[in-house]
N, C-alpha and C positions, 0 to 999 in steps of 0.2 A: 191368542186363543180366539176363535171365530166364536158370536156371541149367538145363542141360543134361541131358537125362534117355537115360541108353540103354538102351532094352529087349530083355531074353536073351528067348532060347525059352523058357529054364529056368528056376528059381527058382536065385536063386545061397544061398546055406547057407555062413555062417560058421562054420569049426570053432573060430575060438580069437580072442579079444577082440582089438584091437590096444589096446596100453597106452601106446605113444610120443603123443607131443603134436603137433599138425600145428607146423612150424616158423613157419607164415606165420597171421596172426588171418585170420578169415574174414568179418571184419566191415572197411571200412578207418577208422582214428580219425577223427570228425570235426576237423577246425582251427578253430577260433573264429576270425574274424577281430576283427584289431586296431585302435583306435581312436585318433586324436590330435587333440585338437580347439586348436587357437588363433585369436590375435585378429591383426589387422593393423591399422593404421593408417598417418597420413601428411602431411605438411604441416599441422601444427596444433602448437603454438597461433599463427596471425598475428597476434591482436590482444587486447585482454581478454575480448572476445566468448567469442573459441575457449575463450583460457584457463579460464574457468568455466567452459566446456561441458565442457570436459578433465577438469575433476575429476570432475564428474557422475560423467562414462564412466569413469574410475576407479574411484570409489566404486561404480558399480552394474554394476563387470564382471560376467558368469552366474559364475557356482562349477565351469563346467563348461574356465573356462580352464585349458590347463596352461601359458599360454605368451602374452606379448602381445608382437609387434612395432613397434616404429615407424620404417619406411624415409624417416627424414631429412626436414631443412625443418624444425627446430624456432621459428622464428621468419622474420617476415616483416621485411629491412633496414631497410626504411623508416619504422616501426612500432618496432621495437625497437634500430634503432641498431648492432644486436649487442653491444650492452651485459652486462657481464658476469651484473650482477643477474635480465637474461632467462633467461639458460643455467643459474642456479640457481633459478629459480621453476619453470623447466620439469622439472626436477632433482626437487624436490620435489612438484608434480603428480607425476610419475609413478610415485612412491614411494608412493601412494598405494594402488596396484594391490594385488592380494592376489597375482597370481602376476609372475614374475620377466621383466621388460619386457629385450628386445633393442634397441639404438637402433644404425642407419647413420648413414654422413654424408651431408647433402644439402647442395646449391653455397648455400643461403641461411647454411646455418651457419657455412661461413669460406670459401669461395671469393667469393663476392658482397660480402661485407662491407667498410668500411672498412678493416681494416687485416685480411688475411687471417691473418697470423703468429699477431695475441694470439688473433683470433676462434678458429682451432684449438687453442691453447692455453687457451682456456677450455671449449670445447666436452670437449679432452683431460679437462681439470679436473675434468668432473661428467657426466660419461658415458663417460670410456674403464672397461670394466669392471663396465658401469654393475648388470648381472645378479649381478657377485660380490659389488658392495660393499653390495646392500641384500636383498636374499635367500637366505637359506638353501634351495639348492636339489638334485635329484640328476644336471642337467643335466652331462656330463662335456667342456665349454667350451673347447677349444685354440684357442691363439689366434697366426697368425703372428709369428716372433721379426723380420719386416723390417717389417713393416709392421700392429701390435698391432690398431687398432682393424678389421682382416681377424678374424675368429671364423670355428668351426663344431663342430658337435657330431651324433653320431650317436645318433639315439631313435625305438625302435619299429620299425627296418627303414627308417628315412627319414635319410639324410644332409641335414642344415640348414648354410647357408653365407650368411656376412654379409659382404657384400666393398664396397667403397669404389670406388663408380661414380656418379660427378653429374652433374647435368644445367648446362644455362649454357653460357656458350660456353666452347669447347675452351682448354685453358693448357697452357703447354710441359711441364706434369710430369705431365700426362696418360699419355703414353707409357711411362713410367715406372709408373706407378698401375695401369696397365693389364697390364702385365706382371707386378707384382707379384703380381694379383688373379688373374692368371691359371695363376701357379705354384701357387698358394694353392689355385686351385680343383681343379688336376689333380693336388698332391698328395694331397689329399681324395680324388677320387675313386680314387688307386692306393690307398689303406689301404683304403677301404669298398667299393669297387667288385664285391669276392666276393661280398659282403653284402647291401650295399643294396637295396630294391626302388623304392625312388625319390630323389628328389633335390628341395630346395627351395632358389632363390637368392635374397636379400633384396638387392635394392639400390636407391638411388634414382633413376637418370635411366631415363627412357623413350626406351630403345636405339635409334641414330640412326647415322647411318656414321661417326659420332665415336666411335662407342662398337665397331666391327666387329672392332679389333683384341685386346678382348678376347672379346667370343664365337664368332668366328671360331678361336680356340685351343683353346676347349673343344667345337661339336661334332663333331668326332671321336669324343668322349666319350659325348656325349647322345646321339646319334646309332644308337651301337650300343646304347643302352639301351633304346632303344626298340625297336627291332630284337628286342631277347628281352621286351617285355613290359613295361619298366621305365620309370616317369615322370619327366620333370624338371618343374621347373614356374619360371619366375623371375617374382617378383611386386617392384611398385615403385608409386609415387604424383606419379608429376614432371606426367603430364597432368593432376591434377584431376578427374580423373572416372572415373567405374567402366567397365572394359573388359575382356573376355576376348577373348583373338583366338591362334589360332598365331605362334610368334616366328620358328621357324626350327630347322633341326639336330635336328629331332628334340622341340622341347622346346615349351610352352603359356608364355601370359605373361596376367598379370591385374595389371591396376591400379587402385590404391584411388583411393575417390572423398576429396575433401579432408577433412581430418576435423573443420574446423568444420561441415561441410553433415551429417556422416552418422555414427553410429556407428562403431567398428570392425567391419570385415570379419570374418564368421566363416570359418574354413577347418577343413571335419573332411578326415581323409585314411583313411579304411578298406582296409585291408591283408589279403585274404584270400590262401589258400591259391592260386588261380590268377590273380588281378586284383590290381589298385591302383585304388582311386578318389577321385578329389578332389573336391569339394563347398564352395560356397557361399552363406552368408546373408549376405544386406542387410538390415542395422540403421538402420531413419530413428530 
């Protein structure tokens, strides 16, 4: 804005200095905006193929991660059996990473399996936690006291949420899971909600009207976030292939492509003073 000029007849003549300090700067501070860059991934390793590939991507994550996700499907049943030795080679793949790897559940890891019971209790075994027990990080990680492997953590102005949503067909403790995830997620958003300028949900099924009863509770939420400016975003990997598309309520959805076929998903999220933006690279 060009500043305002008014001209006297007169010359105006100061008798006496003013010495007080204007109360307001007459400059306004610029705001730097904020950067958060991480990785995604998803359904890998199915085979030994992925598995090698797995490590590569491990070993040659950018330096610029603060963060890798893996939205569930650590293994392909037929392929690994769900054998417990898969769920600690994948365990060990992942530890490989330099920054501090988030993992969901996805319906290959113990709803599809032979025996669903041991399959979650091995999957418990070597990934509930899986961020505490092998990195030293500043991520501040609450995690639901009903239902543990629900996370989320607030960083940089962005509320992250990792809740227990699979793909496969529907099971009677679905409704159950659903609810849970759903207390989980709106208790989230009552602590951060003053705060936050966005929202990211990590899960694995690619939301179906099996799945309505839990996003159907939350937007309400999203809904009016977006309404003042505010992002949500839920990302997952159940199709296989890369996709951005609007989800519903207010909120975007992106799914990663399989991660034998493709790198991880980059995501930076830039947080300025009047926006939000989100951003992605595709890694062949």
């Amino acid at each position: 804005m060009e500043p305002t000029v008014i001209h006297s007849s007169a010359p105006s003549v100061s008798t006496q200095p003013s010495l007080d300090p204007s109360s307001m700067p007459s400059i306004s501070p610029t705001v730097t905006p904020v950067e958060t860059i991480f990785y995604v991934m998803g359904d890998t390793p199915y085979d030994s193929g992925d598995a090698n590939k797995l490590k590569k991507q491990m070993d040659r994550l950018p330096s610029d991660a603060e963060f890798v996700v893996h939205v569930g499907d650590i293994n392909r049943v037929t392929v690994s059996n769900c054998r417990r030795s898969w769920y600690s080679m994948v365990s060990s793949i992942l530890q490989r990473s330099h920054a501090p790897v988030f993992i969901v559940l996805g319906d290959n890891d113990y709803a599809d399996c032979p025996s669903k019971r041991s399959a979650l209790r091995d999957w418990n075994r070597y990934f509930l936690h899986f961020d505490r027990e092998h990195w030293d990080h500043d991520f501040a990680v609450q995690y639901q006291e009903k239902r543990k492997e629900n996370m989320a953590f607030f960083h940089k102005d962005i509320l992250y949420l990792f809740i227990h949503i699979v793909g496969g067909g529907r099971s009677s403790d679905w409704d159950d899971i659903h609810d849970d995830d759903a207390d989980w997620t709106r208790e989230q958003f009552d602590i951060y909600g003053d705060q936050m300028r966005g929202c990211v949900i990590f899960g694995h099924a690619d939301p179906s009207n099996s799945h309505k009863d839990y996003f159907r509770k939350i937007y309400d939420h999203t809904r009016d976030y977006k309404d003042q400016n505010r992002e949500c975003l839920y990302i997952h990997g159940d199709g296989h292939r890369y996709e951005r598309k609007y989800l519903g309520g207010g909120m975007d959805m992106v799914q990663v492509n399989q991660g034998g076929r493709e790198n991880p998903l980059k995501v930076t999220i830039t947080v300025s003073e009047d926006d939000i933006d989100f951003s992605y690279r595709r890694r062949k």
